[in-house]
C-alpha positions in Angstrom: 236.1 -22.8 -40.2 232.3 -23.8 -40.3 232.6 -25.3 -36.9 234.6 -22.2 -35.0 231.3 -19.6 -36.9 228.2 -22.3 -35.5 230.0 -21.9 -32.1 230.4 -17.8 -32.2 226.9 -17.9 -33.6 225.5 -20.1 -30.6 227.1 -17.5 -28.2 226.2 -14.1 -30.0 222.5 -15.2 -30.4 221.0 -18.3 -28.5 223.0 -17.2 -25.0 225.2 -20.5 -24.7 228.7 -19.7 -23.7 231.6 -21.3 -25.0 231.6 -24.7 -23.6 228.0 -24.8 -24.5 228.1 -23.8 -27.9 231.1 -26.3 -28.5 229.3 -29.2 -26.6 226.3 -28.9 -28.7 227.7 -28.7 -31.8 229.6 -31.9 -31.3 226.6 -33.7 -30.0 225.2 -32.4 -33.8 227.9 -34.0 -35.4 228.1 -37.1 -33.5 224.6 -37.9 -32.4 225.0 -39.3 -29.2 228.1 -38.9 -26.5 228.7 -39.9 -22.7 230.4 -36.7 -20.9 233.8 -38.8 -21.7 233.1 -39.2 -25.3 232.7 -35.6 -24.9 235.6 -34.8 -23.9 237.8 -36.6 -26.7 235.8 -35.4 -29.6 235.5 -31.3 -28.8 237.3 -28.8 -26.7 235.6 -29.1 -23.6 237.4 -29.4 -20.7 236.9 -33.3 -19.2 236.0 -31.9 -15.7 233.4 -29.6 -17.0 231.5 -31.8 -19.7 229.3 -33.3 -16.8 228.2 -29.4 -15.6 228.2 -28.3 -19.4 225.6 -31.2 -20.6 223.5 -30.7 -17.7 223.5 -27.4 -18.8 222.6 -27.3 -22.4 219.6 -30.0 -21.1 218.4 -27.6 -18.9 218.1 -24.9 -21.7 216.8 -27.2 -24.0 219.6 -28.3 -26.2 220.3 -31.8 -25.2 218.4 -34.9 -23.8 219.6 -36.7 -21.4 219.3 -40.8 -21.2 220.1 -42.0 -18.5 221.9 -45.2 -17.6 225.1 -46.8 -16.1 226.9 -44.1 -17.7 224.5 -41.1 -19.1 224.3 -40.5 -22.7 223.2 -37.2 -24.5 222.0 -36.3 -27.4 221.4 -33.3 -29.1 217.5 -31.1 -29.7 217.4 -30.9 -33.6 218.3 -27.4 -34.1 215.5 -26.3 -36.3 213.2 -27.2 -33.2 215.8 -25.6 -30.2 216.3 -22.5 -32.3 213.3 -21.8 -33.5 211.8 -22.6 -29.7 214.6 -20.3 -28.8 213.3 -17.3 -30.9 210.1 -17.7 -29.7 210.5 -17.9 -26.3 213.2 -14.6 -26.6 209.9 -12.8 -28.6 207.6 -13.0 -25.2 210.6 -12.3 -23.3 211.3 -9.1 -25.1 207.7 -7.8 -24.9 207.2 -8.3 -21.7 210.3 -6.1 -20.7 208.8 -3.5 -23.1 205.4 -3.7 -21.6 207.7 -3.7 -17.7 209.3 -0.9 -19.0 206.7 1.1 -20.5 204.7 0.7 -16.9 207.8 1.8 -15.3 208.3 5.1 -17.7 204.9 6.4 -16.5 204.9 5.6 -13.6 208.2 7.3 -12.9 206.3 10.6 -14.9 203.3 10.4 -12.5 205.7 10.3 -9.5 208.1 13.0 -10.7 205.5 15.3 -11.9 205.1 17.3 -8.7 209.0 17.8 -9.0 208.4 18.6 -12.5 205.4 20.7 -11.7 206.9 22.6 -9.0 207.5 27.1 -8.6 211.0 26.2 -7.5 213.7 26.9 -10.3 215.2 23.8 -11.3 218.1 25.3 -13.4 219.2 28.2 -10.8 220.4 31.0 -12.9 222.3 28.9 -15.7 221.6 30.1 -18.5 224.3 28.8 -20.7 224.8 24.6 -21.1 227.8 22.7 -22.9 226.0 19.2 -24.3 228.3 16.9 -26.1 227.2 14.0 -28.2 224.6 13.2 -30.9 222.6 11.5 -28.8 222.5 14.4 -25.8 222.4 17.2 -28.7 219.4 15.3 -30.0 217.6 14.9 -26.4 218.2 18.7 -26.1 217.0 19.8 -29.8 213.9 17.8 -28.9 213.6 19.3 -25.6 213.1 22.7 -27.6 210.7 21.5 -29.5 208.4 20.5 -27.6 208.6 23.6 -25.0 208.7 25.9 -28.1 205.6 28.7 -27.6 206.0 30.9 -30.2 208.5 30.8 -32.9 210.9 28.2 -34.4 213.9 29.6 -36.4 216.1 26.8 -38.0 218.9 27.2 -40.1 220.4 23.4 -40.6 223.0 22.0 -43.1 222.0 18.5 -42.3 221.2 17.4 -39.2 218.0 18.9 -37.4 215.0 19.4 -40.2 216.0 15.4 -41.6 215.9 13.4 -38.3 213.8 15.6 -36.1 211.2 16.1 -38.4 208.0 14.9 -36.7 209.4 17.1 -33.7 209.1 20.1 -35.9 206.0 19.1 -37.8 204.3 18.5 -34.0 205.4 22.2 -33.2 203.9 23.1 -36.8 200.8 21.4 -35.6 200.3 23.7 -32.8 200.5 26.7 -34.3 204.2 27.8 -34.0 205.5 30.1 -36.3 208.8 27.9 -38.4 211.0 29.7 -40.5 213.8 26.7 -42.2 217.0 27.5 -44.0 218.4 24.6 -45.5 222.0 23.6 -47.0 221.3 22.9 -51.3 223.2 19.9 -49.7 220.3 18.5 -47.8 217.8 19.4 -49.9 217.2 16.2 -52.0 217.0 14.3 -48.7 214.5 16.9 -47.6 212.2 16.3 -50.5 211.3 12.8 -49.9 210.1 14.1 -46.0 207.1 14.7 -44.4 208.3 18.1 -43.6 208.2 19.1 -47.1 204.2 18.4 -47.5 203.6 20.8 -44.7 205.6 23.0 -46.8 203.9 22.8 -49.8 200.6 22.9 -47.9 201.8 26.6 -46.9 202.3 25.7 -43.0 205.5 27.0 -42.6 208.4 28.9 -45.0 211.5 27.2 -46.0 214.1 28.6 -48.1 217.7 27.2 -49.2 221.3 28.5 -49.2 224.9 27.6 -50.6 226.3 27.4 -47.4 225.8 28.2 -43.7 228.7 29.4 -41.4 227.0 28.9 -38.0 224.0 26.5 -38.1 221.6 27.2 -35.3 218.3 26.2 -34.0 216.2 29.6 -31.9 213.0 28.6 -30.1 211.9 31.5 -28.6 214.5 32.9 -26.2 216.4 29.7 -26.3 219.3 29.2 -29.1 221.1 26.0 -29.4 224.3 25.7 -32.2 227.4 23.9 -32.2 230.9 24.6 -32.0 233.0 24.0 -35.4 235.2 20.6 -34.4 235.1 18.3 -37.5 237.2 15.6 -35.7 234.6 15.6 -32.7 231.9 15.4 -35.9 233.8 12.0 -37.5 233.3 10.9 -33.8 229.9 12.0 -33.2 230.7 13.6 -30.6 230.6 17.4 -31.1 230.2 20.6 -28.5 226.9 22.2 -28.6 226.4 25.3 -27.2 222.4 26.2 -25.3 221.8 29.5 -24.3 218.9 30.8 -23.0 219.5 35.3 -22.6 217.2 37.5 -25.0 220.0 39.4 -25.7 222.4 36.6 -26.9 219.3 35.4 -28.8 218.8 38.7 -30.6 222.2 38.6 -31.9 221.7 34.8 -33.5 218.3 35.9 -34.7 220.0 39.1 -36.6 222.6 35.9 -38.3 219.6 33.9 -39.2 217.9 36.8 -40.8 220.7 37.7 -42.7 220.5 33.9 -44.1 217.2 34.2 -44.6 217.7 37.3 -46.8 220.3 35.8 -49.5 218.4 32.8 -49.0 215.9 31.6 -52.4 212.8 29.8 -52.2 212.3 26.0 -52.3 
C-alpha cells in the first residue's frame, strides 16, 4: 500500500521512527488533528500521540497551535524534506571534515610508533587474511612499500580495481611485469593501466588461464587459496609470505606464465 511505503520511506531516510512516520503522514492526509483525532485516524498508540507530535514539531514536521486542546498540522513535505536534505548535506561534511582532522592527526601521533627500530611483526613471516576488503588493505599495503619490482599475475581481481595503486608504483620507478586472464582483458582495455602500457612503462602480456594467481613485491608474495564457495561469499583465504626463498619459488611459477604468455 502507498501509505505502509511513505511510512518505511520516512524511517529509512528522514530519521522518523515508526510512530513518527505514521503520525505525519496522517497529519498529510487530514490537515489538521488534536493528539485524540490522532489517535482514531492512524496507528499510533493514544498514550503516545501527545510525545509523538511534540516530536515531529521538534524536528520540523508539524506545527503546533495551540489552544484548549492543541491542534497540529503538518510542514508541507516539499519544504520539511527538502530542509531535511539540506540540513543532512552540512551534517555529513562536517563529519568528513571531523574525520579527516582525526585521520592525521591519529598519523602524526602514531608516527613515532610507526617510525620506530623495534620490529613490529616479530618474526612472522607468514599471514592468513580473509575477506575482500582485508585482502584489498593488504594488496595495497604492497604497493605502496614496493622498492623494486612488481610481478602480477591476476585473472581478475588485482590489475582492474587496484589500478592507480599499481600505476603510483609505476610512477616511481618500479619495475611491473602483468599477466593477465584473456578473461579480463576487455575490462583492462578501457583502464588507465593500459595507457601506461602502451606508453612503454611497464610489460603486460595475456594467458588462457592461470592456476595460482599471485601478486610478488619484492620479497613479499601474496596469493589466495582455491575455495570457490568462500569466493561466491567474498570471503576467500589469502595467503602473505614474506621468505626469499618461498618467494623464489612463486617467482620461477610466474616466469613460467610469463613465458607461454603472448603480448597484449
Amino acid at each position: 500500500m502507498a501509505k505502509d511505503r511513505m511510512v518505511e520511506l520516512l524511517q529509512e531516510h528522514f530519521e522518523l521512527n515508526l510512530y513518527e512516520a505514521r503520525a505525519y503522514v496522517a497529519l498529510v492526509a487530514f490537515g489538521v488533528l488534536t493528539p485524540a483525532e490522532l489517535a482514531s485516524v492512524s496507528e499510533v498508540p493514544a498514550p503516545r500521540t501527545y510525545d509523538v507530535l511534540r516530536s515531529l514539531e521538534k524536528k520540523g514536521f508539524a506545527i503546533s497551535q495551540p489552544g484548549k486542546v492543541n491542534k497540529y498540522r503538518p510542514v508541507h513535505p516539499k519544504n520539511i524534506l527538502e530542509k531535511f536534505i539540506e540540513e543532512w548535506q552540512e551534517r555529513v561534511k562536517e563529519e568528513l571534515e571531523a574525520k579527516k582532522k582525526a585521520k592525521e592527526e591519529l598519523l602524526e601521533l602514531m608516527m613515532p610508533l610507526i617510525e620506530t627500530e623495534i620490529p613490529k611483526y616479530g618474526v612472522e613471516r607468514v599471514w592468513v587474511v580473509r575477506g575482500i576488503r582485508n585482502s584489498t588493505l593488504k594488496t595495497k599495503e604492497m604497493l605502496e612499500g614496493v622498492q623494486k619490482e612488481i610481478l602480477l599475475a591476476d585473472d581478475g581481481y588485482v590489475a582492474i580495481n587496484l589500478e592507480d595503486d599499481i600505476i603510483k608504483a609505476i610512477e616511481r620507478g618500479i619495475t611491473t611485469k602483468i599477466v593477465v586472464t584473456k578473461q579480463i582483458l576487455p575490462r583492462l582495455q578501457a583502464s588507465k593501466l593500459m595507457d601506461y602500457y602502451k606508453s612503454g612503462k611497464f610489460e603486460l602480456k595475456v594467458v588462457d588461464s592461470l592456476e595460482l594467481p599471485m601478486l610478488i613485491c619484492d620479497e613479499e608474495v601474496f596469493f589466495a587459496l582455491e575455495d570457490m564457495a568462500a569466493r561466491y561469499f567474498n570471503y576467500e583465504t589469502q595467503v602473505w609470505i614474506k621468505d626469499f626463498r618461498v618467494v623464489s619459488l612463486f617467482r620461477g611459477k610466474f616466469n613460467e606464465y610469463w613465458e607461454k604468455a603472448t603480448k597484449v
